[in-house]
Each structure stands twice: as structure tokens, then as C-alpha cells.
VOPAGU-2260 file (C-alpha; in pm, 1 decimal, decimal comma):
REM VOPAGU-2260
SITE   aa  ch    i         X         Y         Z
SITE  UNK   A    0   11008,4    9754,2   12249,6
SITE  UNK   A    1   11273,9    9440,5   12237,7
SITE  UNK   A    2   11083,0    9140,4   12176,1
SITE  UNK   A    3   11076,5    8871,5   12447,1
SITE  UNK   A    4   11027,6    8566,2   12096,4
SITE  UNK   A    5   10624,3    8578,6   12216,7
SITE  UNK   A    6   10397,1    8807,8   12028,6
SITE  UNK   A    7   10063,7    8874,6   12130,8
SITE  UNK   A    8    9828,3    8994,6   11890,3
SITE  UNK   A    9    9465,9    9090,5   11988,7
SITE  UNK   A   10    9202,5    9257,9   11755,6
SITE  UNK   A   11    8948,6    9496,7   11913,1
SITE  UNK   A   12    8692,9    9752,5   11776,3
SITE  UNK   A   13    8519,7    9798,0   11462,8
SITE  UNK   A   14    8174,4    9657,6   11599,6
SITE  UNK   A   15    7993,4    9930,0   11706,8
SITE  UNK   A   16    8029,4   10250,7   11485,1
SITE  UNK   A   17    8011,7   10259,3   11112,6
SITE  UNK   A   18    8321,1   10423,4   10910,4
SITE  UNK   A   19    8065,6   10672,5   10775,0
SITE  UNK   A   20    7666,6   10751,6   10778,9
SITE  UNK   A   21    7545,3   10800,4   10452,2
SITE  UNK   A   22    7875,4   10866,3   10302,4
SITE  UNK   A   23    7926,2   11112,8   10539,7
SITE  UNK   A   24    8040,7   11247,5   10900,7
SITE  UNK   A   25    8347,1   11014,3   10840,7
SITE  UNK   A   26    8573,6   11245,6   11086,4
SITE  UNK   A   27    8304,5   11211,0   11340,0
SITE  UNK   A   28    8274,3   10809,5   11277,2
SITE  UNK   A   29    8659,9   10809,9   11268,0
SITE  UNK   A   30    8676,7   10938,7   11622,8
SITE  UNK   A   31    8374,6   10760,9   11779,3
SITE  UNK   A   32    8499,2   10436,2   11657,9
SITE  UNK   A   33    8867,0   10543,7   11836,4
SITE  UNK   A   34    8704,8   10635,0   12111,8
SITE  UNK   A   35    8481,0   10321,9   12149,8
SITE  UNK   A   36    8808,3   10087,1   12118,3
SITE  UNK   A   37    9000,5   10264,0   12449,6
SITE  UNK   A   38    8655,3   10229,2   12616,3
SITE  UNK   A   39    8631,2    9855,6   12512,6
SITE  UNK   A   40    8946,4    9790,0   12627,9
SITE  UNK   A   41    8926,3    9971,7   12978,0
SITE  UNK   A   42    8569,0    9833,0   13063,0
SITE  UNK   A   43    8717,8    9432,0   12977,2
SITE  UNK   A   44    8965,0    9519,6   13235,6
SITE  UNK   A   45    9233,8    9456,4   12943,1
SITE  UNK   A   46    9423,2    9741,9   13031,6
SITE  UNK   A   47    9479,1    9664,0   13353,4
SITE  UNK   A   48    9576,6    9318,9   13313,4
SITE  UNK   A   49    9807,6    9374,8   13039,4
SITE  UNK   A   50    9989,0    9689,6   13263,6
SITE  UNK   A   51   10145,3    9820,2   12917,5
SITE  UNK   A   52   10409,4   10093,5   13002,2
SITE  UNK   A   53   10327,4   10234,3   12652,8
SITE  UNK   A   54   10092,2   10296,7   12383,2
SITE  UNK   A   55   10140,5   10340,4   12026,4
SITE  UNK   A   56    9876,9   10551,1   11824,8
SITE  UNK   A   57    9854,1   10584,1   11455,5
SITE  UNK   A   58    9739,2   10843,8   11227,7
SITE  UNK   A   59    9407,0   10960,4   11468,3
SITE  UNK   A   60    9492,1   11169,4   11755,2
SITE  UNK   A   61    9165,0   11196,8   11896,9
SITE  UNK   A   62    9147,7   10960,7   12167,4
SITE  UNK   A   63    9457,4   11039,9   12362,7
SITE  UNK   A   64    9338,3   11255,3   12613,7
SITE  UNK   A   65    9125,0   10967,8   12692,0
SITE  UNK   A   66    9316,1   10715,5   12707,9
SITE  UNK   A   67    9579,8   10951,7   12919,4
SITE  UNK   A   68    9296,1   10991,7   13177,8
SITE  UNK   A   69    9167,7   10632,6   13204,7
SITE  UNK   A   70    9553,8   10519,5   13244,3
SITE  UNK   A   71    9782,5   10812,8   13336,4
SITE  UNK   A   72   10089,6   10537,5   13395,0
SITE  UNK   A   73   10104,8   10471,1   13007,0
SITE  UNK   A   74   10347,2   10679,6   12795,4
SITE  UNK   A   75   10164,5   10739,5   12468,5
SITE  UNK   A   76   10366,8   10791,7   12129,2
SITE  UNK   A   77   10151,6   10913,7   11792,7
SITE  UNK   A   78   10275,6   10817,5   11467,0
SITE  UNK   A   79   10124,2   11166,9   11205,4
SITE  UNK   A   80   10111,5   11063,3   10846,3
SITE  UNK   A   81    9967,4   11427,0   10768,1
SITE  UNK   A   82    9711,7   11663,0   10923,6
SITE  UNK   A   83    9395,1   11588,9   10917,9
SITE  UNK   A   84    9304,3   11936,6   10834,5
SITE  UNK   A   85    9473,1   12002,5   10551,5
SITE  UNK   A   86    9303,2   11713,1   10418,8
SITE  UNK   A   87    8972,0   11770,7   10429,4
SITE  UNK   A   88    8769,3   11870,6   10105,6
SITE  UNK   A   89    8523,9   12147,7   10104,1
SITE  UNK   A   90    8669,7   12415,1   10321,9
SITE  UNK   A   91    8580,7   12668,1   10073,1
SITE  UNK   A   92    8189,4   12667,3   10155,8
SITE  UNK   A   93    8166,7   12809,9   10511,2
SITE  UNK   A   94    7958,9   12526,4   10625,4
SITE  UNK   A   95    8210,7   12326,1   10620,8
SITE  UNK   A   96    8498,7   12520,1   10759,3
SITE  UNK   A   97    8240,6   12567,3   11056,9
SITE  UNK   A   98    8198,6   12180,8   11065,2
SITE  UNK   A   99    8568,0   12186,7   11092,0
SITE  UNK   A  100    8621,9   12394,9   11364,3
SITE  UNK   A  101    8612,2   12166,7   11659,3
SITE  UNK   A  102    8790,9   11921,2   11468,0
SITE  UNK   A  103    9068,2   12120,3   11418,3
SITE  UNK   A  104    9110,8   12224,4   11732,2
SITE  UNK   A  105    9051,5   11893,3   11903,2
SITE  UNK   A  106    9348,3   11724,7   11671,3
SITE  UNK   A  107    9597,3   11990,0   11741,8
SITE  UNK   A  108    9486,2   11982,7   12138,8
SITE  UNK   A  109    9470,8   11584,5   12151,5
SITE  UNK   A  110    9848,0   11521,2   11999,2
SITE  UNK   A  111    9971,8   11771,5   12254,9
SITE  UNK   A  112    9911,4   11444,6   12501,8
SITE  UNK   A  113   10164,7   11267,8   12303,1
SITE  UNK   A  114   10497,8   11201,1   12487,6
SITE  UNK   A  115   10673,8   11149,0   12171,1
SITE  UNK   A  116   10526,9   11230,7   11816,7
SITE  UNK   A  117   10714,9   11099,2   11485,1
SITE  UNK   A  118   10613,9   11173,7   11126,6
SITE  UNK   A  119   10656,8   10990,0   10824,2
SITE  UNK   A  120   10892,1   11223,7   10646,2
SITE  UNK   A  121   11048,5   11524,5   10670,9
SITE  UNK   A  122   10856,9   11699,4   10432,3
SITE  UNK   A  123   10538,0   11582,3   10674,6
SITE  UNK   A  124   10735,7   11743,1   10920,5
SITE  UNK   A  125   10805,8   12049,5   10745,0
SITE  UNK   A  126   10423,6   12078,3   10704,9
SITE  UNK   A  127   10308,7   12002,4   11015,3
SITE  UNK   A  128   10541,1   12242,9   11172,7
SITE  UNK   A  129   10389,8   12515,9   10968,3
SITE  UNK   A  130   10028,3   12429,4   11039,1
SITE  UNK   A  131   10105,4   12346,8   11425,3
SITE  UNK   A  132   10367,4   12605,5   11514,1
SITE  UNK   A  133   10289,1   12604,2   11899,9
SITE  UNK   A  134   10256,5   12235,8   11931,9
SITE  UNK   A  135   10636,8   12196,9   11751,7
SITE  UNK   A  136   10756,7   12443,7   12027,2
SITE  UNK   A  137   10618,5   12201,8   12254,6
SITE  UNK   A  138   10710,1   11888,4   12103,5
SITE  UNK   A  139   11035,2   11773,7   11915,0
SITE  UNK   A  140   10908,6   11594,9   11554,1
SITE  UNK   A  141   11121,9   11227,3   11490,6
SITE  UNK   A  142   11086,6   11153,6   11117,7
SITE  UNK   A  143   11002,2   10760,2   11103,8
SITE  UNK   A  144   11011,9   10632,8   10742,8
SITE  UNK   A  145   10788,7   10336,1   10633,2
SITE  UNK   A  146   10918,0   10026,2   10550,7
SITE  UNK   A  147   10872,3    9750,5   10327,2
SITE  UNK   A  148   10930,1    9385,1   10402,2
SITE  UNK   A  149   11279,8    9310,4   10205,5
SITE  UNK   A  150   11295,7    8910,6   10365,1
SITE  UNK   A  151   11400,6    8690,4   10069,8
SITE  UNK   A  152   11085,9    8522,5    9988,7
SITE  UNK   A  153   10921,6    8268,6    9703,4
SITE  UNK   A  154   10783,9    8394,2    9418,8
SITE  UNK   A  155   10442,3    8378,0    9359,7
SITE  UNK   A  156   10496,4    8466,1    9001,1
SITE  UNK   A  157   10764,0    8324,5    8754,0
SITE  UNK   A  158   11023,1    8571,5    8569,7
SITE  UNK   A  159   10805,8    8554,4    8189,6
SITE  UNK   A  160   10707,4    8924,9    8100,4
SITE  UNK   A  161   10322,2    8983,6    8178,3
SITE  UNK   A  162   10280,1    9065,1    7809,5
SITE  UNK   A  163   10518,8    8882,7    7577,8
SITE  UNK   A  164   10695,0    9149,2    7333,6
SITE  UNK   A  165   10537,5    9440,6    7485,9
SITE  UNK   A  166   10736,8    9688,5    7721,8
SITE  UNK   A  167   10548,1    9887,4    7964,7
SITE  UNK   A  168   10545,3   10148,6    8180,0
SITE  UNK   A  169   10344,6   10136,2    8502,6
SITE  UNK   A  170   10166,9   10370,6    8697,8
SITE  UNK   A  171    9990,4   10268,6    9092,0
SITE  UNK   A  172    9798,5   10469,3    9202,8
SITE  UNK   A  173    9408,8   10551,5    9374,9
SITE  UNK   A  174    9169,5   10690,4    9100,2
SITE  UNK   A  175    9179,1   11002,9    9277,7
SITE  UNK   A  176    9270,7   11357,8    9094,2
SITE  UNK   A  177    9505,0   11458,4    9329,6
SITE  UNK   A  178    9713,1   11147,0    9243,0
SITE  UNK   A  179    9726,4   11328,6    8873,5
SITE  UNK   A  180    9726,0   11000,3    8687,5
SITE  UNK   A  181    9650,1   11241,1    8374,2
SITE  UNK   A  182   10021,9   11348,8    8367,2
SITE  UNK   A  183   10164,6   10989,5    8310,5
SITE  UNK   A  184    9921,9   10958,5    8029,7
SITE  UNK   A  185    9991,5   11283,3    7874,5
SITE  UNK   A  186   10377,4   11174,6    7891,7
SITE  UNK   A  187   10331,4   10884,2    7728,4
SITE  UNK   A  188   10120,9   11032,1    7428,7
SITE  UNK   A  189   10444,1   11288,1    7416,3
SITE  UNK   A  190   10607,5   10998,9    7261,7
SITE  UNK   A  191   10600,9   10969,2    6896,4
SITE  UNK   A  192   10404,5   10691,4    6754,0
SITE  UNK   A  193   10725,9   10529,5    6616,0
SITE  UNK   A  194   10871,2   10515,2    6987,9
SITE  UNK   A  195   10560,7   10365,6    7132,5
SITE  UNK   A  196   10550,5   10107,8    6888,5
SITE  UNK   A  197   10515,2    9756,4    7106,1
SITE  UNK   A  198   10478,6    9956,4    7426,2
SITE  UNK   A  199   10191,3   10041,1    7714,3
SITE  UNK   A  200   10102,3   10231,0    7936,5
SITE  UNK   A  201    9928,4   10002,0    8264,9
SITE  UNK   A  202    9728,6   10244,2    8452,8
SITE  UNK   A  203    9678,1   10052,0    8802,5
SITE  UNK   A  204    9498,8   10111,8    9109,2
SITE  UNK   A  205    9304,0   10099,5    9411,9
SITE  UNK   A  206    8900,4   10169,9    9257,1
SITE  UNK   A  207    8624,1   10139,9    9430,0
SITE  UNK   A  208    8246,7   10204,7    9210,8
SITE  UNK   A  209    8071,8   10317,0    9553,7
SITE  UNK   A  210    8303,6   10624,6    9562,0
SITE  UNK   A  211    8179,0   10897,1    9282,5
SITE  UNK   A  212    8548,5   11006,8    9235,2
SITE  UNK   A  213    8664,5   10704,7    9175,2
SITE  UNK   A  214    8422,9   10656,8    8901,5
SITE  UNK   A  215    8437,3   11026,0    8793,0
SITE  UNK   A  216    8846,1   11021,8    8722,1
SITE  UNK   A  217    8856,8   10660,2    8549,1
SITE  UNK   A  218    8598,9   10817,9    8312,8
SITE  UNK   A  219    8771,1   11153,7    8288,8
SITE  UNK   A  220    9108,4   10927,8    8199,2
SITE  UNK   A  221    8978,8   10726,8    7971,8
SITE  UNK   A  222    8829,7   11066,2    7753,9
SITE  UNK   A  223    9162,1   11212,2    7822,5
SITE  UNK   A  224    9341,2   10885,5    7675,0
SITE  UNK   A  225    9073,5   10875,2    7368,7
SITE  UNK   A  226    9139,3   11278,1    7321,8
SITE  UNK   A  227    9501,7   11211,8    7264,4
SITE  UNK   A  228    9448,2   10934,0    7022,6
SITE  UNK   A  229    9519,3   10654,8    7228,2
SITE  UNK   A  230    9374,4   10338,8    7230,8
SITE  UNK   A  231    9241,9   10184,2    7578,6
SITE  UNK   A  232    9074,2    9906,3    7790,7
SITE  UNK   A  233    8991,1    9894,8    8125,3
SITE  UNK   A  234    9010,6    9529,7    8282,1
SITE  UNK   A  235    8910,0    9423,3    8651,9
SITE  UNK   A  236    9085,4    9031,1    8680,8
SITE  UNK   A  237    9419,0    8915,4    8596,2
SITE  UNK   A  238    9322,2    8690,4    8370,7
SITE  UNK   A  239    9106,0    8953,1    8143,6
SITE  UNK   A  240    9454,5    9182,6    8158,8
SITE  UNK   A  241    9661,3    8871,7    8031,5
SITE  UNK   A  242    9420,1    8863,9    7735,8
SITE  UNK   A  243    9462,6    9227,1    7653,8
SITE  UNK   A  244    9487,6    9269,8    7261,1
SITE  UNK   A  245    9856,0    9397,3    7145,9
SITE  UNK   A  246    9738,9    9742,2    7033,4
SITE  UNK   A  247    9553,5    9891,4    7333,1
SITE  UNK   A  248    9825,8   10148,8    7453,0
SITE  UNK   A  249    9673,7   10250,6    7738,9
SITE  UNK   A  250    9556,1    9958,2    7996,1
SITE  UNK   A  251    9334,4   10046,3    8284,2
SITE  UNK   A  252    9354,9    9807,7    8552,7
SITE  UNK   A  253    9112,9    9849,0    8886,4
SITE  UNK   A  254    9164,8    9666,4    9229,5
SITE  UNK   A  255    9487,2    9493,5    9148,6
SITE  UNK   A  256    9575,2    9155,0    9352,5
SITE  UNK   A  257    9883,8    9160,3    9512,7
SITE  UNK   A  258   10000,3    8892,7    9268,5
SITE  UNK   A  259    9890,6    9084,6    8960,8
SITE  UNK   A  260   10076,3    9367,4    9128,2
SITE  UNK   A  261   10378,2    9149,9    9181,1
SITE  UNK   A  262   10423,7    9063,9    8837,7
SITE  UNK   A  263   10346,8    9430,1    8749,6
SITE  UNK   A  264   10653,6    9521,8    8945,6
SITE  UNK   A  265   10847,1    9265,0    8802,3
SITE  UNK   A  266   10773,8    9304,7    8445,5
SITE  UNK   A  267   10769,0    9735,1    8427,1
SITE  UNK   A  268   11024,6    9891,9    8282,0
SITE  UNK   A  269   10971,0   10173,4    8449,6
SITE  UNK   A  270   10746,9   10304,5    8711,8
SITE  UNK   A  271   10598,2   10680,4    8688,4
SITE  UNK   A  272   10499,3   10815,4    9062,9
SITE  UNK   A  273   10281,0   11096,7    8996,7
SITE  UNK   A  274   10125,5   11248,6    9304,7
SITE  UNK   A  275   10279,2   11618,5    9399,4
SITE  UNK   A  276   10333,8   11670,6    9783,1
SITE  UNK   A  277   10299,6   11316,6    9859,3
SITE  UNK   A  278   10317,5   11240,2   10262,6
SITE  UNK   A  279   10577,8   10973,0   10166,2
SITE  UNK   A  280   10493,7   10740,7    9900,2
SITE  UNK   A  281   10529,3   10341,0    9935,7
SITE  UNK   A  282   10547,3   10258,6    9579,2
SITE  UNK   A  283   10833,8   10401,6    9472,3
SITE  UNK   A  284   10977,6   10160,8    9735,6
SITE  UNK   A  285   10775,8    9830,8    9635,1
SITE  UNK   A  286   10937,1    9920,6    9283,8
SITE  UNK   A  287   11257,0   10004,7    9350,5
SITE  UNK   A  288   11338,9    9705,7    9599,6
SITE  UNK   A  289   11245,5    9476,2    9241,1
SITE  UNK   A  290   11473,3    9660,7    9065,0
SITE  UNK   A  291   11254,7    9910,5    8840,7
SITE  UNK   A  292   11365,6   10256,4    8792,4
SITE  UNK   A  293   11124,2   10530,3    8950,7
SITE  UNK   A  294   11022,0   10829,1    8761,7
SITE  UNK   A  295   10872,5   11059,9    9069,9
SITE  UNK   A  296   10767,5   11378,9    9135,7
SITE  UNK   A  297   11052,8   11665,9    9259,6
SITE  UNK   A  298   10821,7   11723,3    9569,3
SITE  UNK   A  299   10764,7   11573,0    9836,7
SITE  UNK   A  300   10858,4   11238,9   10042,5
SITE  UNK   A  301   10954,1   11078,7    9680,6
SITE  UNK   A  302   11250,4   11341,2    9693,4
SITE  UNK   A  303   11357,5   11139,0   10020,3
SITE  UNK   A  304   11361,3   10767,6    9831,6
SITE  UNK   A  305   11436,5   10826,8    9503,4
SITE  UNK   A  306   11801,4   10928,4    9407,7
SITE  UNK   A  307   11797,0   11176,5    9082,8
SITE  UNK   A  308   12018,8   10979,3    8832,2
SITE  UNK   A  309   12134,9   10683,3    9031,8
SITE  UNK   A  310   11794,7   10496,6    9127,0
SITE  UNK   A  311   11528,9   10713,6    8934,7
SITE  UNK   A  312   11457,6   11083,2    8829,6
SITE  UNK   A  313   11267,7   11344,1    8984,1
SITE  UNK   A  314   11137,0   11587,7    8755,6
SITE  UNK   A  315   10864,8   11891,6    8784,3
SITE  UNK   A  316   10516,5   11758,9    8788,8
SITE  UNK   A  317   10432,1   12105,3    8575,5
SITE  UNK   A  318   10624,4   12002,5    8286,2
SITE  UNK   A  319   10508,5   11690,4    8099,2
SITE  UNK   A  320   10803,1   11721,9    7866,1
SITE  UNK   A  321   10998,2   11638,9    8144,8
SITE  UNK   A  322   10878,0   11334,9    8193,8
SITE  UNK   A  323   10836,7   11218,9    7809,9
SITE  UNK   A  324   11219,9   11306,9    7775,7
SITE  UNK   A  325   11249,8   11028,8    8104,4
SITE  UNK   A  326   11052,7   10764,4    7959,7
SITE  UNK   A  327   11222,3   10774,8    7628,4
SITE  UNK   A  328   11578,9   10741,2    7732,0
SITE  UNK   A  329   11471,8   10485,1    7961,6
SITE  UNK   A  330   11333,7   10257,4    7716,0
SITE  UNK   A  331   11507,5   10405,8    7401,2
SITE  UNK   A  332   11862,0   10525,3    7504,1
SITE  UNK   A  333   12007,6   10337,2    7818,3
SITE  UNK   A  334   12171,2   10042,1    7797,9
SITE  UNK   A  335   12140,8    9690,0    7970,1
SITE  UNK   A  336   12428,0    9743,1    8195,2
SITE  UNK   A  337   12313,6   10142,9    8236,3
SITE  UNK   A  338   11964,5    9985,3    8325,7
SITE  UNK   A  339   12130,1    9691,8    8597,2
SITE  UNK   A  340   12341,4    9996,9    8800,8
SITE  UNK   A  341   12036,0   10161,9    8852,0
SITE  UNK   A  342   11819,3    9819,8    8918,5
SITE  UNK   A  343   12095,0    9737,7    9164,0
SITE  UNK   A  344   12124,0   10082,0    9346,0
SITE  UNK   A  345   11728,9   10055,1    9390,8
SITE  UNK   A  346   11719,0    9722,3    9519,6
SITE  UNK   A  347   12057,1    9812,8    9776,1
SITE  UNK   A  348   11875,1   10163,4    9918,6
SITE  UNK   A  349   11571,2   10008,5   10001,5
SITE  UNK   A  350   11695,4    9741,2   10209,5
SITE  UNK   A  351   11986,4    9967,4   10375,1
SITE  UNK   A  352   11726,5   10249,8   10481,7
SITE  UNK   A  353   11363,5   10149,5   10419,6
SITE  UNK   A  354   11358,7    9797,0   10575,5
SITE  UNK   A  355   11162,9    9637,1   10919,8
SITE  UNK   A  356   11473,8    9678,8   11093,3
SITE  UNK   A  357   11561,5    9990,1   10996,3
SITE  UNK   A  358   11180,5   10143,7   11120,2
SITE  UNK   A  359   11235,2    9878,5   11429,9
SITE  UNK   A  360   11577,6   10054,0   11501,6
SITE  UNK   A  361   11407,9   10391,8   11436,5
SITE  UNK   A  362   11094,0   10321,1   11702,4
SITE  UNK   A  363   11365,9   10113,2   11964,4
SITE  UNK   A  364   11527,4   10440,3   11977,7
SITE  UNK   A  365   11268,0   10674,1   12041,2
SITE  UNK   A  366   11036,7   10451,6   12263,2
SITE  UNK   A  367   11355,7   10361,8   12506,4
SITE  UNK   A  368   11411,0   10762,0   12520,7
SITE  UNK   A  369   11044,0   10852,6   12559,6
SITE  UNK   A  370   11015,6   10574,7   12871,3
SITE  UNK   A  371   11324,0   10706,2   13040,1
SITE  UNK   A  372   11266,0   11054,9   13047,2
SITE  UNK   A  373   11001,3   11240,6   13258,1
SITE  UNK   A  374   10641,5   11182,3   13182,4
SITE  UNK   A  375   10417,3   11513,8   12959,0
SITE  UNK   A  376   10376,1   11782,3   13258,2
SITE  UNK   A  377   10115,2   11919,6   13048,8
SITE  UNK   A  378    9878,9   11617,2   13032,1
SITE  UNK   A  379    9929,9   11632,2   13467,4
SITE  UNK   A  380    9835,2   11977,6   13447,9
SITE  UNK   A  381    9525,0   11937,1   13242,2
SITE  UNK   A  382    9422,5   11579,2   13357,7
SITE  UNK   A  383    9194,7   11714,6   13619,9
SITE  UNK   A  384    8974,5   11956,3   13450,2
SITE  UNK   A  385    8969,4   11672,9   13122,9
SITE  UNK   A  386    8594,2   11515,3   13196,6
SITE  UNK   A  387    8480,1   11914,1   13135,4
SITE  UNK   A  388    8677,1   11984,0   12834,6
SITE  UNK   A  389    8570,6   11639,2   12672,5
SITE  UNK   A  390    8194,0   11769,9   12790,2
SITE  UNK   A  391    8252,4   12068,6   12604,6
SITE  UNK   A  392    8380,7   11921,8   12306,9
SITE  UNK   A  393    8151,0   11686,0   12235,0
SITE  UNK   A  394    7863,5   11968,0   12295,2
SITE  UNK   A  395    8014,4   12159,6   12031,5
SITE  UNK   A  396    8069,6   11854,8   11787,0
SITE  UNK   A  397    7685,2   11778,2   11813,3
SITE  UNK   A  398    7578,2   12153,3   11771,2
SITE  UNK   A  399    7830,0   12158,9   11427,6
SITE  UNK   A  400    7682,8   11795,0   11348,4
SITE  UNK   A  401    7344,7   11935,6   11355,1
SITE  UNK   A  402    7436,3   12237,6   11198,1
SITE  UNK   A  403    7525,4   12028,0   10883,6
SITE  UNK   A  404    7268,9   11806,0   10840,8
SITE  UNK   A  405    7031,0   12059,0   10852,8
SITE  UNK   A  406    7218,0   12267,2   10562,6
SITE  UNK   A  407    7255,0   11929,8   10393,5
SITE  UNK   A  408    6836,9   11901,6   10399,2
């Protein structure tokens, strides 16, 4: 894992299988496309010229038996963000938990090939020793945090508020429901109109108009902002947000640039983190390490960033009130020095626990125990009779893929 000053970056995959058909099958896509990168890289004979003595995997498990059995020397670690099947949508239509079968199995089976397995919070690894009891027994879980680059760097953006005399409060997020953007806009109309005199509410996030839900939530926000008697826009360019009249409360702003989100960050006087049971949450970090105070949810990896009272609040995501009472003492009640100790406690956490070196210490430490100690027994045991299980995977992933197209007809 120590560098040797040379980094060697190659790019593979991505040519062959499409990230979905139709919209759909994106599990099945998902794996093929993993599973046609190892084989791209074995058949070029990269593997074998590049003798790597380990392998790190993210996020997709699906591949490692694979991989294990076209290069048994290679230890193999697997980063888990969250399981897969608690994820997927639909499970209440049997169809679809019958779709699901074989990949449920097959990610559970597939991360038991892991030598080492980290998560990206505890309460990910909370979870995923709930849904994977057997495979914890198995295998100890390492919580590995993201991180966020904290090197000093130049501004793209100058210190001048993004809208002169206006205070705001942002929210970034994906126009997805289960982000529940809807409770930072029913917080904000819990202000009185005499307290959000000369403020806003920027709504910001990733949007794409292919995806239905996408398009679906904006619209169900925007009636939902109308229904409480607020007055909104939605914009799509910097330039058409700088030009946003004075009165539109709430601001909807889709597909930020990372210098429009910059100066988001910078200008905020508070950021609302809305999602419940979020895997981790990277915002809350962007903001914090540019000094805003977070407003998060009391669940999940938010309650492992933000500290109640000294660099944010966590508060119930069932109780709007809550969250009004936050944003009013924040821009009503606390002073300028109240507001810097908190600025300055969020800027020192991130970079004492959530910078590159703190994940590169982290990964050191696990990789240098994971090559020392003795290689998965299990994959040694299994190894031989792999080619038949794969067989009989893949035989049951075509009879559920043709299972579900035809109930799709």
C-alpha cells in the first residue's frame, strides 16, 4: 500500500455491456460489466505482468470468485457501502423478489471470497451484520470512513455572497424521495413570514430528466412548496441562479457544477442533511470542512460526523418542528462569535478524522494485516468445484431473466 512516488493509473472496462437495457436489468448489467473487466484484464495478460499481491474491490461483490479462481495468489479486500439487497425497489410484487433470488444469494456468497471486508460506517456495519449474520461470523467488519480532500487549495470562487443581502439555507441532495427533500422545505415554511424575510431556501441536486423519479419528486416539491405558500423557481446554469429575483423563497437548482456548488458551500448559512439511515453521507463533510453548520438527521452515518451542539445538530427526521426551531436560532439567535466556534470545530474534525490520510492510514493498516496473515481457507476449499457453481448461477440468472421479461410483456 506505501507508495514507491510512481503511480500507475490504467482505465479498463465499460466497452462492452451497457449500464442497463431498456432502463432495466441494471443488477444483471452491473455484474456482466464486472465480470467482463477481470476477463479483459486476464485475457491481455495484464494480470500476470503486473503480479499484484492484492486487489481492491468496491461496492460490487460479484466478480470475486472469479477473479479468486483466475489468480488464486491475489489477496482480495471489498470495500461495502450497503447491501445491495436492501436496496432494491419492488420486492413487494413476487416477481421481483423471485428476480432477486439469485442475486441475493450470489452477493452474500461472492463477499465471503473477501480476505478483508470494510464498510463505510458503523451504522453500515450494524446493518450488514443483521442482514449477513453468517458471513459476520466468518468475517471481522473494519469501518473505513470516506474522505474528503482537505489540501489548501485556490479558490475558484471569490468570498462575495452568491446573492447579495439574502441569507440562505442549503439543501444537496438527489431528487429522490428517500432523500426527503420535502422536510427541509416544510421547515423552512415553519418559519414565520417575518423571520424569512430576505432569506431562501436553495434546493440543490444531482437531476437527471431520463429518470421518471427524478422528474416525479422536483414536480411533487415544487406543488409542495406552492401548497405552503411559497414562492419558487427552478434554474439549471449558474448564471440563470445569479439572476434569481429577491422574492423567490424557494430556489430549485438541478445538476449543480462543482463551482456553483463551491460557492453554495461558501455562502450557506446553514446546511440541512435530510436523508434518514444514510450509508454515510459526504455532504455534511464538504460543508463542514468550509465552515457551515450541519443540520442532519439523528440516524444514521450523519450521527458519526456531525457533533450535536458543537459542529451541527441532529434532530428527529419525524418532527419538522425540530428542525424549524434549528434554523431559526441559527440565523436569528446565535451570535458571530457563537457561529465562528462552531465554523471552526467543523473545519478542525474534518481534517483530523475525515481526511486522505486519515482513510490512507485506515486502508495501510488493514491491507498490511490482510497480506501477512494466512490466505481465505474457504475460497481453497471451494476453488475447485467454482467453474460448476458459476455454471449454475448463471443458469439460474437467465431462467429469472426470462422469467421477467416475459411478466414485463
Amino acid at each position: 500500500m506505501r507508495s514507491t512516488g510512481t503511480l500507475d493509473v490504467r482505465v479498463r472496462g465499460n466497452t462492452l455491456v451497457p449500464p442497463s437495457i431498456l432502463g432495466r436489468f441494471s443488477i444483471v448489467c452491473a455484474i456482466l460489466r464486472q465480470l467482463h473487466l477481470i476477463l479483459q484484464v486476464y485475457l491481455t495478460s495484464e494480470l500476470r505482468s503486473l503480479k499484484p499481491g492484492a486487489f481492491f474491490v468496491d461496492q460490487l461483490s460479484a466478480g470475486l470468485p472469479l477473479l479468486q479462481f483466475l489468480y488464486p495468489q491475489g489477496r482480495m479486500f471489498f470495500y461495502c457501502h450497503f447491501p445491495d439487497l436492501l436496496l432494491a425497489q419492488g420486492r413487494q410484487k413476487w416477481w421481483k423478489r423471485a428476480y432477486r433470488v439469485p442475486f441475493d444469494f450470489w452477493e452474500q456468497w461472492s463477499m465471503s471470497f473477501a480476505d478483508a471486508i470494510a464498510v463505510n460506517s458503523d451504522f453500515t456495519k450494524g446493518v450488514v451484520s443483521r442482514t449477513w449474520p453468517a458471513l459476520v461470523r466468518q468475517k471481522k467488519l473494519e469501518t473505513v470512513y470516506p474522505c474528503v480532500d482537505t489540501k489548501p487549495r485556490e479558490r475558484k470562487t471569490d468570498n462575495e455572497p452568491l446573492w447579495k443581502g439574502m441569507k440562505f439555507i442549503l439543501s444537496i441532495n438527489r431528487f429522490e424521495r428517500k432523500k426527503d427533500v420535502a422536510l427541509a422545505i416544510k421547515a423552512f415554511a415553519g418559519l414565520s413570514k417575518a423571520e424569512r424575510a430576505g432569506l431562501r431556501l436553495a434546493v440543490a441536486g444531482g437531476y437527471d430528466p431520463r429518470v421518471a423519479e427524478n422528474v416525479s419528486y422536483h414536480n411533487e416539491l415544487v406543488e409542495l412548496a406552492e401548497s405552503l405558500g411559497l414562492k419558487n423557481m427552478t434554474v439549471k446554469t449558474p448564471q440563470t441562479a445569479q439572476a434569481v429575483p429577491r422574492d423567490v423563497e424557494v430556489l430549485f437548482l438541478q445538476n449543480v457544477t462543482n463551482i456553483l456548488k463551491e460557492m453554495l458551500l461558501l455562502s450557506a448559512r446553514l446546511l440541512v442533511y435530510t436523508p434518514a439511515n444514510e450509508h454515510f453521507g459526504i455532504v455534511p463533510l464538504e460543508a463542514m470542512l468550509q465552515g457551515l453548520p450541519v443540520l442532519a438527521a439523528n440516524t444514521g452515518g450523519p450521527t458519526e460526523t456531525v457533533v450535536e451542539g458543537v459542529t451541527g445538530w441532529l434532530r428527529s427526521p419525524d418532527n419538522v418542528d425540530e428542525w424549524t426551531a434549528v434554523m431559526n436560532k441559527v440565523l436569528h439567535q446565535l451570535s458571530a462569535d457563537d457561529l465562528a466556534k462552531i465554523s471552526e470545530a467543523g473545519i478542525k474534525r474534518v481534517k483530523n478524522g475525515f481526511g486522505e490520510a486519515q482513510m490512507a492510514e485506515r486502508l495501510d493498516s488493514i491491507f498490511d494485516h490482510m497480506l501477512q496473515g494466512q490466505q481465505n481457507q474457504k475460497r481453497r476449499q471451494v476453488i475447485s468445484t467454482m467453474l460448476l457453481l458459476s455454471a449454475g448461477g448463471i443458469g439460474l440468472l437467465a431462467a429469472t431473466v426470462a422469467l421477467f421479461t416475459r411478466v414485463l410483456r
